[in-house]
VOGU-3710 file (C-alpha; in Angstrom, 3 decimals, decimal comma):
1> xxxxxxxxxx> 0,000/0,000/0,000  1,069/3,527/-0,687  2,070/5,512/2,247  0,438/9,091/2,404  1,927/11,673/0,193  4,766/13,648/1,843  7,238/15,879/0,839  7,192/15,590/-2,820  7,691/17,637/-5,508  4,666/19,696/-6,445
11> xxxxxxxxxx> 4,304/18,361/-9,673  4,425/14,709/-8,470  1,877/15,676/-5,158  -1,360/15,211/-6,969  -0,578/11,817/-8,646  0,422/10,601/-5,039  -2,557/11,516/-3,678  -4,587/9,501/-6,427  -2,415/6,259/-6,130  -3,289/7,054/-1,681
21> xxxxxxxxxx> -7,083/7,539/-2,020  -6,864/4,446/-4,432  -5,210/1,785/-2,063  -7,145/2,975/0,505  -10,343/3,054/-0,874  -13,003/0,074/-0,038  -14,276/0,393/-3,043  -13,348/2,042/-6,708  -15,906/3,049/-9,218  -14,774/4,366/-12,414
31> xxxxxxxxxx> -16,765/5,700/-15,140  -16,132/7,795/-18,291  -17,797/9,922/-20,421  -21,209/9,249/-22,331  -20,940/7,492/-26,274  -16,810/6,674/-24,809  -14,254/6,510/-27,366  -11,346/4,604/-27,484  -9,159/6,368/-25,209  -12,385/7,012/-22,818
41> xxxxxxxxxx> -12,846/3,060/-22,905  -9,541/2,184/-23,122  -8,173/4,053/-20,086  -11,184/3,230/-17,633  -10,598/-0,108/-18,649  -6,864/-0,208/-18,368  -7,152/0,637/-14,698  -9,963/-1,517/-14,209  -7,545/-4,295/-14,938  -4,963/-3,577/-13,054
51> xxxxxxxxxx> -6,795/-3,193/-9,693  -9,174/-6,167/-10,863  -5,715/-8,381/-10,716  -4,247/-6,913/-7,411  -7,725/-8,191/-5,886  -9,445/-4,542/-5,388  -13,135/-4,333/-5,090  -13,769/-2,361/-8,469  -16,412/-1,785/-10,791  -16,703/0,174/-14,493
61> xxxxxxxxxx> -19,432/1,631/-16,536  -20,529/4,607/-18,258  -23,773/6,521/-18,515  -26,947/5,380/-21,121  -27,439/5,333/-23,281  -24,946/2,176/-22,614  -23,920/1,408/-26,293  -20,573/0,549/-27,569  -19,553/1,226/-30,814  -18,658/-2,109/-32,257
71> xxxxxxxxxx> -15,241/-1,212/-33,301  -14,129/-1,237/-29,950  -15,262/-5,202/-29,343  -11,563/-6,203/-28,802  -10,697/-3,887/-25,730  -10,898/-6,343/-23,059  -13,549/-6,005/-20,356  -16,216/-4,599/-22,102  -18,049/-7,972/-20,496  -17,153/-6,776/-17,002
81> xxxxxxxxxx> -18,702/-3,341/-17,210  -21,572/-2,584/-14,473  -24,730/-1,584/-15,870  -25,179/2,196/-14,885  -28,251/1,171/-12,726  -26,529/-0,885/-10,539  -23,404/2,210/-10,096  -22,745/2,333/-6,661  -24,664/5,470/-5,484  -22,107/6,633/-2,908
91> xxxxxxxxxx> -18,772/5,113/-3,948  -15,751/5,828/-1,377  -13,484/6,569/-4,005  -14,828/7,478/-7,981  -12,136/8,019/-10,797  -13,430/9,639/-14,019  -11,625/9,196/-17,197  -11,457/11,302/-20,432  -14,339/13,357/-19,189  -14,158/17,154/-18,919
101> xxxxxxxxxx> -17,098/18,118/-17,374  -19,775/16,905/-15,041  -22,521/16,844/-17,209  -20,898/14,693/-19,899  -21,179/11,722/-17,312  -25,194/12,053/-17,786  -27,009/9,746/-15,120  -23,709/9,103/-12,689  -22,921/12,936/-12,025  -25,252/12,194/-9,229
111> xxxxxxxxxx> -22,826/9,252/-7,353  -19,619/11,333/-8,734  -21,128/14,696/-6,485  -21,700/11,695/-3,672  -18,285/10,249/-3,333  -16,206/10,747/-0,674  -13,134/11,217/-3,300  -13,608/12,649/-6,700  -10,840/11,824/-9,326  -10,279/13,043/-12,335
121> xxxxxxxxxx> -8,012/11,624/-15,278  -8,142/13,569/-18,661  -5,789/15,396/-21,337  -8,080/18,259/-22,215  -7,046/21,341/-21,939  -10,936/22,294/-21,161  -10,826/20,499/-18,401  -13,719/22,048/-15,366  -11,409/20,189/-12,717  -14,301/19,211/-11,159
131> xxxxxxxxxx> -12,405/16,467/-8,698  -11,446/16,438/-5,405  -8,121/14,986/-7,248  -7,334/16,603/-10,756  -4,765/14,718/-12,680  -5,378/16,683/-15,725  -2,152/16,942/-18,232  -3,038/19,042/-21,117  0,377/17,843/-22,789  -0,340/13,764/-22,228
141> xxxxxxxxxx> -0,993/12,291/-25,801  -4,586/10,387/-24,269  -5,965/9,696/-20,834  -4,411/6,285/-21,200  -0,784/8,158/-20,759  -2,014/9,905/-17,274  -3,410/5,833/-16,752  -0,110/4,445/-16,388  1,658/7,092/-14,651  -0,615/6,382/-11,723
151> xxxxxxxxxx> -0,376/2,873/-12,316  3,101/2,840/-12,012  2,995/5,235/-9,220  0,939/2,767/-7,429  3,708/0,237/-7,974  1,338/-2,584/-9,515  2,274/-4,399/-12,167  0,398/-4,188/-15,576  -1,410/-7,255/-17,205  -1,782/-8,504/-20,734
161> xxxxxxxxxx> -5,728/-7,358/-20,577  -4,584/-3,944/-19,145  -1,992/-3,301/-21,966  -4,007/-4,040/-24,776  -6,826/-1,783/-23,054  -4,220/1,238/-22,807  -2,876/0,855/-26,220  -6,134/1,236/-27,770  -5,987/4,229/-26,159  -3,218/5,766/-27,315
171> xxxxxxxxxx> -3,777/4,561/-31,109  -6,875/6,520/-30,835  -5,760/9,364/-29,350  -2,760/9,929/-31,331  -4,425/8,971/-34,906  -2,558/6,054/-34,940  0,932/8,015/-34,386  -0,105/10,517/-36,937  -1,074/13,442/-34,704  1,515/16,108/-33,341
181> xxxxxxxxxx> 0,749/14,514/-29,922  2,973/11,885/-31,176  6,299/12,279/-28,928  9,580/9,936/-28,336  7,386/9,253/-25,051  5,088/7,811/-26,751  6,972/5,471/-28,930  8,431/4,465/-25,399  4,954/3,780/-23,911  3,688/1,969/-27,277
191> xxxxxxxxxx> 6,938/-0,182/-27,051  6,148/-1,210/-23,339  2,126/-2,239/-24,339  3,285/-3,909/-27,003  5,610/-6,260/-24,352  2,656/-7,728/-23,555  1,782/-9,698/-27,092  -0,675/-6,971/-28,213  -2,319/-7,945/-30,754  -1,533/-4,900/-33,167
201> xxxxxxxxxx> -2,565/-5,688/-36,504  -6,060/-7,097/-34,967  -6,442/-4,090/-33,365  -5,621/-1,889/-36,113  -8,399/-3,296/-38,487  -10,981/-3,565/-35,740  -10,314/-0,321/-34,618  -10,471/1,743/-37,856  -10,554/-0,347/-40,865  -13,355/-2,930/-40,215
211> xxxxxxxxxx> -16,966/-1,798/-41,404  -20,292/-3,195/-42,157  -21,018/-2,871/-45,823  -23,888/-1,132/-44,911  -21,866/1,451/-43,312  -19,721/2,111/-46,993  -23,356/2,951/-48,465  -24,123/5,255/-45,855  -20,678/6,914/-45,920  -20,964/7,325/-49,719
221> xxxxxxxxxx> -24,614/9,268/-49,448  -22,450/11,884/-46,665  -19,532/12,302/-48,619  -21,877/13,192/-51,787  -23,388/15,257/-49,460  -20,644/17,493/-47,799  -19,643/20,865/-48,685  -16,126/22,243/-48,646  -16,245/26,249/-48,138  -12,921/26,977/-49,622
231> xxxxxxxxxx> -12,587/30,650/-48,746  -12,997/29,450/-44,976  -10,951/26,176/-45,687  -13,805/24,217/-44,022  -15,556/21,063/-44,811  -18,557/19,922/-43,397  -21,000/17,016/-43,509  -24,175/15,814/-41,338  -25,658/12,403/-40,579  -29,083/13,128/-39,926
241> xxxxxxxxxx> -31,813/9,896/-38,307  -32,893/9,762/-41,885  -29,708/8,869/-43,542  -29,118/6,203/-40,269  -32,571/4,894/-40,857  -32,077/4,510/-45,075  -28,826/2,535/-44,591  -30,138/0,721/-40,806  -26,719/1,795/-39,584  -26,716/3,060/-35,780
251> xxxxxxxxxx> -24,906/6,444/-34,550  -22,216/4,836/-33,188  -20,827/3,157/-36,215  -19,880/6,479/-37,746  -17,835/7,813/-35,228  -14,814/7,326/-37,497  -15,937/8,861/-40,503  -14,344/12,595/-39,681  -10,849/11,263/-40,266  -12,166/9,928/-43,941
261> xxxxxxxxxx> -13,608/13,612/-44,316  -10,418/15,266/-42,832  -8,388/14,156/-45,803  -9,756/16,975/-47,657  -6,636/18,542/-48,835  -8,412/22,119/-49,277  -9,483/21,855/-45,846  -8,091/23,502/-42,662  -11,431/22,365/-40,549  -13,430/19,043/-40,902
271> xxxxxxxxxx> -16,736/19,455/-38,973  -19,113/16,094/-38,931  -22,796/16,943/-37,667  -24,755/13,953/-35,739  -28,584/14,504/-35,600  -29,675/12,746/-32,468  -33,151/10,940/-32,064  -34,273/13,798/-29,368  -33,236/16,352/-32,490  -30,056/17,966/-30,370
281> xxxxxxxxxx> -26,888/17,871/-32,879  -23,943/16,817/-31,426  -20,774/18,201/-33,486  -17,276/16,770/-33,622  -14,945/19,275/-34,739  -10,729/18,627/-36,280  -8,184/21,003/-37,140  -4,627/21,021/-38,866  -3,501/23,179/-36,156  -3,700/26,572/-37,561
291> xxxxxxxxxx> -7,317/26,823/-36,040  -7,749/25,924/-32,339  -11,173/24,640/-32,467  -11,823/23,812/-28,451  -12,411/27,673/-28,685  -15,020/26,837/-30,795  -16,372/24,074/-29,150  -16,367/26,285/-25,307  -18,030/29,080/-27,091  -21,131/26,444/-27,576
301> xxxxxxxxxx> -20,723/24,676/-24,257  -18,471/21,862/-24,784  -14,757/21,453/-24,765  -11,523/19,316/-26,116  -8,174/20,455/-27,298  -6,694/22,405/-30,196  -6,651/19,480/-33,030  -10,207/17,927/-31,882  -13,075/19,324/-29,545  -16,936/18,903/-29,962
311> xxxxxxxxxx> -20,179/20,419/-28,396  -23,965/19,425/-28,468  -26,592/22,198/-29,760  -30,616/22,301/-29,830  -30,453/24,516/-32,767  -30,756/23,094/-36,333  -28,014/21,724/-38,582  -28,002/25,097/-40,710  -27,506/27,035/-37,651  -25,019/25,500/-36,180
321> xxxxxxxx> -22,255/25,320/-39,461  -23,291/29,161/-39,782  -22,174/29,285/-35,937  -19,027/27,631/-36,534  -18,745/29,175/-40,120  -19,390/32,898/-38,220  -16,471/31,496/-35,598  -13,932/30,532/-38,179
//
């Protein structure tokens, strides 16, 4: 167990009071953001492992609606996630991953104001530091990095399951090393997963090559239908319930289609517009890097760094590109 935090250097003090609360907590409940991605899944789920091994009561889940996209079938321990019914309602210690605000945990914002220890793992800059314990790093490539820095500050040792769960993460959150998150660090981290027989080249496919023909028909109707503003050097498409419905292809099978649209060589800005069943638009929003577009997304509510960020609106699809059109 880790003794109490004393001492330290500041930079080190919050990460040692993380790995305290931890192995002294009775219980740890972690939970990331609603629709999770891969480094949202694959963090949570890294940690779950490790604790799950040392023998630490633990449980993992994420708020309804409680849908995985089924490109992420081959993180491990997606069968050992808690319905978020049964979320404990006051856990002793809860540990949020990826998530940058309250209110993008839906339905368990209620047991993360209850617990008697509130941490918070992310990368985004945006961050509302809403924890008790913030280990927020703006600089960290995913929320998988931050993962096994407090892993390794706990001193347990990582598992097969854990590593394949934190590499997923870090393939996702660094475009599959193509990002300018992409650091010597990483390589290092990537070459320590990989230890562990990860299966890479399974991964790879399942995670961004692998589609449902269905899916191809669908993403040829919303590339016909985007429109490239080339005085703004944006590009822009929507998947409305209609075009879902025409195809039978659900919401979260298209989360991967912005980095088809992104390719756009006139394009500084790729914007892809999700029309949800309630009618609210959720927008997911990549830049180059000449545009910061978590300015963007904070003007509208929401939140994420300067390559990708995203923010839900009630207003219609028209509005909201002449929003972000009016922005750029």
């Amino acid at each position: 167990m880790s003794p109490k935090p004393t001492n330290l250097p500041a930079e080190d003090v919050l990460l040692a009071e993380a790995a305290y609360a931890i192995d002294n907590a009775a219980q740890v409940a972690l939970a990331c953001h609603v629709a999770p991605d891969g480094d949202a899944l694959g963090s949570m789920l890294g940690l779950f492992h490790v604790l799950r091994a040392a023998g630490r009561n633990v449980v993992a889940s994420f708020p309804p609606p409680f849908i995985v996209a089924p490109h992420y079938r081959e993180i491990p321990g997606l069968d050992l996630l808690t319905q978020p019914e049964e979320f404990p309602e006051e856990p002793d210690v809860m540990v949020t991953f990826d998530c940058g605000s309250l209110a993008r945990l839906g339905d368990l914002d209620r047991p993360a104001k209850a617990a008697r220890e509130l941490i918070v793992i992310d990368h985004h800059i945006s961050n509302d530091r809403y924890g008790s314990i913030n280990l927020v790093e703006p600089e960290a490539a995913a929320s998988g990095w931050v993962v096994l820095r407090l892993v390794d500050e706990m001193g347990l040792p990582l598992n097969r399951d854990a590593a394949v769960c934190l590499y997923a993460a870090l393939v996702c959150d660094t475009g599959r090393f193509q990002y300018d998150t992409t650091t010597p660090a990483v390589f290092d981290m990537a070459r320590r997963l990989t230890e562990f027989d990860v299966p890479v080249s399974r991964l790879s496919r399942t995670l961004f090559e692998e589609h449902r023909f269905t899916y191809l028909r669908l993403l040829g109707d919303a590339l016909a239908s985007a429109e490239l503003v080339r005085e703004e050097r944006f590009v822009w498409t929507a998947i409305t319930q209609e075009l879902l419905t025409k195809h039978d292809v659900q919401m979260e099978e298209v989360e991967g289609l912005i980095d088809i649209l992104r390719r756009t060589s006139e394009a500084e800005v790729t914007c892809v517009l999700k029309e949800e069943v309630d009618g609210t638009v959720r927008v997911s929003l990549r830049s180059l890097g000449v545009v910061d577009v978590r300015r963007i997304a904070e003007a509208h509510g929401g939140g994420g760094h300067r390559f990708a960020a995203g923010f839900s609106s009630d207003l219609s699809i028209p509005d909201v590109v002449a929003r972000v059109r009016a922005a750029l």
